[in-house]
C-alpha positions in Angstrom: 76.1 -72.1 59.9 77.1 -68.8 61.3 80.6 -67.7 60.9 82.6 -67.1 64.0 83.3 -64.0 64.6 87.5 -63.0 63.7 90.0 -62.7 66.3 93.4 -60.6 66.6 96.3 -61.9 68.8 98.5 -60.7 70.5 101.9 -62.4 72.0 105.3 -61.3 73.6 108.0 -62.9 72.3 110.1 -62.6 75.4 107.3 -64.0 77.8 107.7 -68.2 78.7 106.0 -69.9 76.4 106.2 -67.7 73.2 108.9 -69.1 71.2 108.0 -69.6 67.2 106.8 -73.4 67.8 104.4 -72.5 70.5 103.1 -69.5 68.2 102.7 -71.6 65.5 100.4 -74.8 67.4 98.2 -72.1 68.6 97.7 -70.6 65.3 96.9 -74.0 64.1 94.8 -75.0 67.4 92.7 -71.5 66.8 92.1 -71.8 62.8 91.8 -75.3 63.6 88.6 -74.9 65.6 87.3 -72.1 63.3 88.5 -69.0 65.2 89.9 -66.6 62.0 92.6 -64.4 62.5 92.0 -60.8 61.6 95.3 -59.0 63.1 98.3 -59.8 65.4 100.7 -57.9 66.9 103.9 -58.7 68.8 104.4 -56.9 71.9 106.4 -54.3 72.5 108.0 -54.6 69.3 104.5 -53.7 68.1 101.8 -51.8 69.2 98.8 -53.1 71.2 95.4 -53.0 69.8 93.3 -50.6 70.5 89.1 -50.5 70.5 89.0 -48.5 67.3 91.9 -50.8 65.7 89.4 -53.3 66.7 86.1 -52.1 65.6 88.1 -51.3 62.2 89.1 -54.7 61.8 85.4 -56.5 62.6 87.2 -58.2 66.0 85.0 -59.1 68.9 88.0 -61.1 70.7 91.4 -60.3 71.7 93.1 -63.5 72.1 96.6 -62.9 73.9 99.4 -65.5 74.6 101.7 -63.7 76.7 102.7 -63.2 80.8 100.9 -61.3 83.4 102.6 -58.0 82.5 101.7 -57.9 79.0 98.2 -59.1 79.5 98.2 -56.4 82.3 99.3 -53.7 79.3 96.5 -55.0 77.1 93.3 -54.9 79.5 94.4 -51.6 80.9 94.2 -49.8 76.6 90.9 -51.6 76.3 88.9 -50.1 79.0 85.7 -49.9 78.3 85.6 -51.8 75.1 82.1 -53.9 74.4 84.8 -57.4 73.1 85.9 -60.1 75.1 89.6 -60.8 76.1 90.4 -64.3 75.9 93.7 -65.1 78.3 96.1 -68.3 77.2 99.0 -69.4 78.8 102.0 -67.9 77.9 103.9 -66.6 80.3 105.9 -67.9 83.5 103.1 -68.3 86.5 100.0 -67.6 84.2 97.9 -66.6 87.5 95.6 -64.8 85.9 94.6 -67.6 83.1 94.5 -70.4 86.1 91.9 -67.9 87.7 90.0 -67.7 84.9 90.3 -71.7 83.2 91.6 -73.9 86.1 94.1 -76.6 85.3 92.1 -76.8 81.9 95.1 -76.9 79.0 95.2 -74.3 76.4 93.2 -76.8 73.7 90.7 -77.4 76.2 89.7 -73.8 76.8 90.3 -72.9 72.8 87.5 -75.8 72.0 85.3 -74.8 74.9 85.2 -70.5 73.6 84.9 -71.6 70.1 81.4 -73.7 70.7 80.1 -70.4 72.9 81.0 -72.7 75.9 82.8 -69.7 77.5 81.3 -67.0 79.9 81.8 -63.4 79.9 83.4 -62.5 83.5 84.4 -59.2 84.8 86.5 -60.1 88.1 87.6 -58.4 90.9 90.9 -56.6 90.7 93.0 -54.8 92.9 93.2 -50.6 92.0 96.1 -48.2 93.4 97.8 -45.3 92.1 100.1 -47.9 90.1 97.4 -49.2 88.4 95.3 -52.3 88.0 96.4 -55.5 89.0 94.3 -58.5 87.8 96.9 -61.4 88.4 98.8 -60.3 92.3 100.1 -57.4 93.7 103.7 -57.7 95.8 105.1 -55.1 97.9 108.4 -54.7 99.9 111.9 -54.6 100.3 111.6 -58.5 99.0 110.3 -57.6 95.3 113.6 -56.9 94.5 114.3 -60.7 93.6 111.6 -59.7 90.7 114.8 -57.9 88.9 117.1 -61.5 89.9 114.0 -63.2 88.1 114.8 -61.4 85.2 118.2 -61.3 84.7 117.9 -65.1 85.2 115.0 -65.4 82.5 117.8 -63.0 80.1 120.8 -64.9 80.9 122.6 -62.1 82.4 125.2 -63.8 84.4 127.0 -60.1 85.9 123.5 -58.5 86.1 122.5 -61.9 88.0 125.0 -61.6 90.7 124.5 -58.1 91.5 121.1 -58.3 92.0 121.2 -61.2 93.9 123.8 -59.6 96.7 121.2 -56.6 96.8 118.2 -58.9 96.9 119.7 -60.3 100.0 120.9 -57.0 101.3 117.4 -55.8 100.8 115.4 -58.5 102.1 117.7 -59.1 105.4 117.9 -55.6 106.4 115.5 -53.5 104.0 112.2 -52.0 104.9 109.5 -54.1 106.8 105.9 -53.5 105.4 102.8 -53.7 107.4 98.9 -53.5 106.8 98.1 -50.5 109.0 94.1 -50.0 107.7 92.8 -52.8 108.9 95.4 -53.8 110.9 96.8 -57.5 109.9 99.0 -59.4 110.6 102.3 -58.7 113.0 102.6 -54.5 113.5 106.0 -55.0 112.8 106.0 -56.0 109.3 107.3 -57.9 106.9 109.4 -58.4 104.1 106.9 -59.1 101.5 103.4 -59.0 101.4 101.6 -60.4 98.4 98.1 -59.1 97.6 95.5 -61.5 95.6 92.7 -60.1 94.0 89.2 -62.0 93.9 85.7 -61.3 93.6 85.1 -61.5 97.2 87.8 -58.9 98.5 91.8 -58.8 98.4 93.5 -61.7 100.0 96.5 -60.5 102.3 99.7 -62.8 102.5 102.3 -61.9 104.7 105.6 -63.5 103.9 108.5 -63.5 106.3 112.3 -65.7 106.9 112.6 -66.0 110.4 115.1 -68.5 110.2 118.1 -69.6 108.0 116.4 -72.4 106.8 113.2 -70.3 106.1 115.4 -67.8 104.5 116.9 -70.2 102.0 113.3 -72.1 101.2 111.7 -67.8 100.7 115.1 -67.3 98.7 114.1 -70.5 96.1 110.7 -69.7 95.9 111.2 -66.5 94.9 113.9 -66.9 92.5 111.2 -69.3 91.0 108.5 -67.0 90.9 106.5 -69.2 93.1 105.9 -66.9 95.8 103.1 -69.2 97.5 105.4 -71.6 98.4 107.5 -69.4 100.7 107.1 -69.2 104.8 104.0 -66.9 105.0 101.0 -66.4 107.4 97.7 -65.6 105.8 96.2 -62.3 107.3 92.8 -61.9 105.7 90.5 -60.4 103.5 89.7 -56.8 102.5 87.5 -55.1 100.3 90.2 -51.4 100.7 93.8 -51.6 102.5 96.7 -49.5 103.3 100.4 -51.1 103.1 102.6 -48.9 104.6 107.0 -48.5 105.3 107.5 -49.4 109.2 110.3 -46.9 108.9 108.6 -44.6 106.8 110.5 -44.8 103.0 109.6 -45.8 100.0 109.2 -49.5 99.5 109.3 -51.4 96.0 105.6 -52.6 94.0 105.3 -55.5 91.6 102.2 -54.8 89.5 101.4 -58.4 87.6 105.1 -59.0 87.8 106.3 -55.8 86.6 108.1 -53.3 88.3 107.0 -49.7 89.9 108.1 -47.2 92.1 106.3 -47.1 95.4 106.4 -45.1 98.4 106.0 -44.8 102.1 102.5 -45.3 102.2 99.9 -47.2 99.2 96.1 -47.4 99.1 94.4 -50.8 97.4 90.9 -50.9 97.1 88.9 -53.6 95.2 87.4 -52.8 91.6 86.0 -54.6 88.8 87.4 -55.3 85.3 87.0 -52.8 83.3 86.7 -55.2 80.1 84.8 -58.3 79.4 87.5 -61.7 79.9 86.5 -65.2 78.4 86.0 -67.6 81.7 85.6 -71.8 81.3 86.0 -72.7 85.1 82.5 -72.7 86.6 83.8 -71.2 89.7 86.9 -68.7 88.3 86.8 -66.0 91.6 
């Protein structure tokens, strides 16, 4: 029988799901099922791997248990290496690993890539000055309750209130952000837009509080990190877009769920993956 080949993961011990337990069943669920571990790092205490690290070390998969941001880290340093990345759960949302497994659980897809049940995908992703963006793309005034989200996920109770009187600050009278090339949606903007990558082109989602009570059910679902429940109107499907300031300033960017600077005006064209990732859902987009 033909040895499988080693693996290396890589975690984040501040992402959702990566507390010592959860580290520890997937150890045993991966050597369980024959997958051998050749290196692991913890991220960003430690360094990511990169393709020479990798090459060194006989490793052909990068398994990494960690949220959108680090995953976002990792597939960015191995451009253009000839492995496969193989996404688990183990952040907050996990978009990225429900594009690529479904509702399959962690075991399932584990058992599924260690029979060579697994295909290699390289999906569409979503390419601007900020980077790549495998997992969503948010822009506006409104990712500001990204830094709220994370003084929640840290327990910091003063940091907490002060971002939550700016989030609202921001959201109720901040910038409004519009597609301008094509033209979606309402010319005068909105508060947030979320951008989706797929194979097919870049979903547009235009999310808005016209109301009190949409205010307060926008206000939940983004303290949540659920963005998709929010009030919203779906504006369409482009292969390139610009998102641009109604009044012309720089408005805030969250790249996988991490934080950048914008300004007035972005471009976001569609690209492919620049690495190989480790699909199980017959029709991952």
């Amino acid at each position: 029988m033909t040895e499988k080949p080693g693996i290396w993961l890589v975690s984040n011990a501040s992402s959702g799901s990566n507390d010592d337990a959860a580290i520890a069943a997937l150890e045993e669920c991966l050597t369980g099922h024959g997958l051998h571990l050749r290196g692991r790092c913890t991220f960003p205490d430690e360094e990511l791997p990169t393709p020479a690290a990798l090459e060194a070390a006989g490793v052909e998969c990068v398994v990494v248990f960690a949220g959108d941001g680090t995953i976002n880290s990792l597939i960015a340093g191995l451009e253009g290496w000839d492995g496969a990345v193989l996404v688990l759960p183990g952040g907050t949302m996990n978009l990225l690993y429900h594009r690529l497994h479904g509702e399959r659980s962690m075991e399932e897809v584990v058992a599924l890539v260690a029979k060579g049940a697994a295909v290699k995908s390289r999906p569409g992703v979503i390419r601007s000055e900020f980077g790549d963006a495998y997992a969503g793309l948010l822009a506006g005034p409104g990712t500001s309750w990204g830094r709220v989200r994370e003084a929640m996920r840290e327990a910091n109770v003063a940091e907490l209130a002060a971002g939550t009187v700016e989030a609202i600050n921001e959201t109720l009278g901040g910038e409004m952000i519009a597609c301008v090339s094509p033209q979606l949606g309402r010319s005068e903007g909105y508060p947030l837009v979320m951008l989706t990558p797929r194979d097919h082109g870049i979903e547009v989602d235009g999310y808005y509080a016209a109301s009190a009570a949409e205010y307060l059910e926008q206000t939940w679902a983004l303290l949540k990190r659920n963005f998709r429940e929010g009030p919203h109107d779906t504006l369409g499907t482009a292969q390139e877009l610009r998102l641009a300031s109604t009044h012309g300033n720089p408005f805030g960017i969250l790249v996988d769920g991490e934080q950048a600077e914008g300004s007035p005006s972005v471009e976001f064209t569609l690209a492919v993956c620049g690495v190989d990732l480790l699909a199980t859902e017959a029709d991952a987009r």
